[in-house]
C-alpha positions in Angstrom: -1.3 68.8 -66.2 -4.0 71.0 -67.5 -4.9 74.1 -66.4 -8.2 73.5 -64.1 -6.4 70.3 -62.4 -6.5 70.0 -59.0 -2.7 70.4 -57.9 -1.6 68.1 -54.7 0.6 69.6 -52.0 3.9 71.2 -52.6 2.9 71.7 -56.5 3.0 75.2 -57.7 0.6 76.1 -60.6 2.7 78.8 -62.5 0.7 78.4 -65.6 -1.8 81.2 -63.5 -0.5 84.3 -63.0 -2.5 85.2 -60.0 -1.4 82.0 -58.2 2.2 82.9 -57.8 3.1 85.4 -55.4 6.1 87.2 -54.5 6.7 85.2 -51.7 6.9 82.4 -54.0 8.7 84.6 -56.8 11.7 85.5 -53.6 12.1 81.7 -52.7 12.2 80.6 -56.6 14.9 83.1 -57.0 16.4 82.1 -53.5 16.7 78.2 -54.3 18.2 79.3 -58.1 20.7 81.6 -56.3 21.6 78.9 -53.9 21.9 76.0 -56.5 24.5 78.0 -58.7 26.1 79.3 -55.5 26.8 75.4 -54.0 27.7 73.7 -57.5 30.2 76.3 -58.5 31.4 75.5 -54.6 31.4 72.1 -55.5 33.0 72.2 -58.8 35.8 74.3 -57.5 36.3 71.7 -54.8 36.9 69.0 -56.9 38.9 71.0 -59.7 41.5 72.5 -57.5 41.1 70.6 -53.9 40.1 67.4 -55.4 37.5 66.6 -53.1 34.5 65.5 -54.5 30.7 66.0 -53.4 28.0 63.4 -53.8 25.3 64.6 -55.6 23.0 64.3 -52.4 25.5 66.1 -50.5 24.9 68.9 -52.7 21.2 68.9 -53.2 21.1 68.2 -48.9 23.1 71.7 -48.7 21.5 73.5 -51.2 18.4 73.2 -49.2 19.7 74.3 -46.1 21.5 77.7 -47.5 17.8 77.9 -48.9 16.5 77.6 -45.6 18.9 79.7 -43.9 19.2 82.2 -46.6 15.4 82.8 -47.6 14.5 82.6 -43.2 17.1 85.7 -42.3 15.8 87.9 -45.7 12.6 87.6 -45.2 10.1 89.8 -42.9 7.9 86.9 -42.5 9.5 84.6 -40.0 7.5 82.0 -39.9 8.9 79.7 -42.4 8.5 76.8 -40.6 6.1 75.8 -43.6 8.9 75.0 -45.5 10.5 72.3 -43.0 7.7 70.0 -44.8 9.2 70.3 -47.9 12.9 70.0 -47.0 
């Protein structure tokens, strides 16, 4: 993808500094914090409880303790933007 392409929805040009905004920053850092948080979860679950998670399972939580997580920290509550892309 080049720099002047037209992006479609839900794609994020972070080659353009100016495009990304700290709304975007918070939730990037929100879904990384979330991803480590659930797959140490799930590792631990399946080392020492033996249960083990399908990787849907996983990814299906991950975006809701990103919903849940990035909705109650933020000052703009409405979010509902981000039902489209979950």
């Amino acid at each position: 993808m080049g720099l002047d392409a037209d992006l479609g929805p839900g794609e994020l040009d972070v080659t353009n500094p100016g495009l990304v905004c700290r709304r975007w920053k918070k939730l990037g850092q929100t879904v990384c914090f979330a991803t480590l948080w659930r797959s140490s979860l799930a590792r631990n679950a399946a080392e020492f409880n033996g249960r083990s998670m399908s990787v849907l399972e996983i990814v299906e939580i991950i975006k809701e303790d990103s919903y849940i997580w990035f909705k109650n920290r933020t000052r703009d509550k409405l979010i509902d933007w981000w039902l489209a892309y979950v």
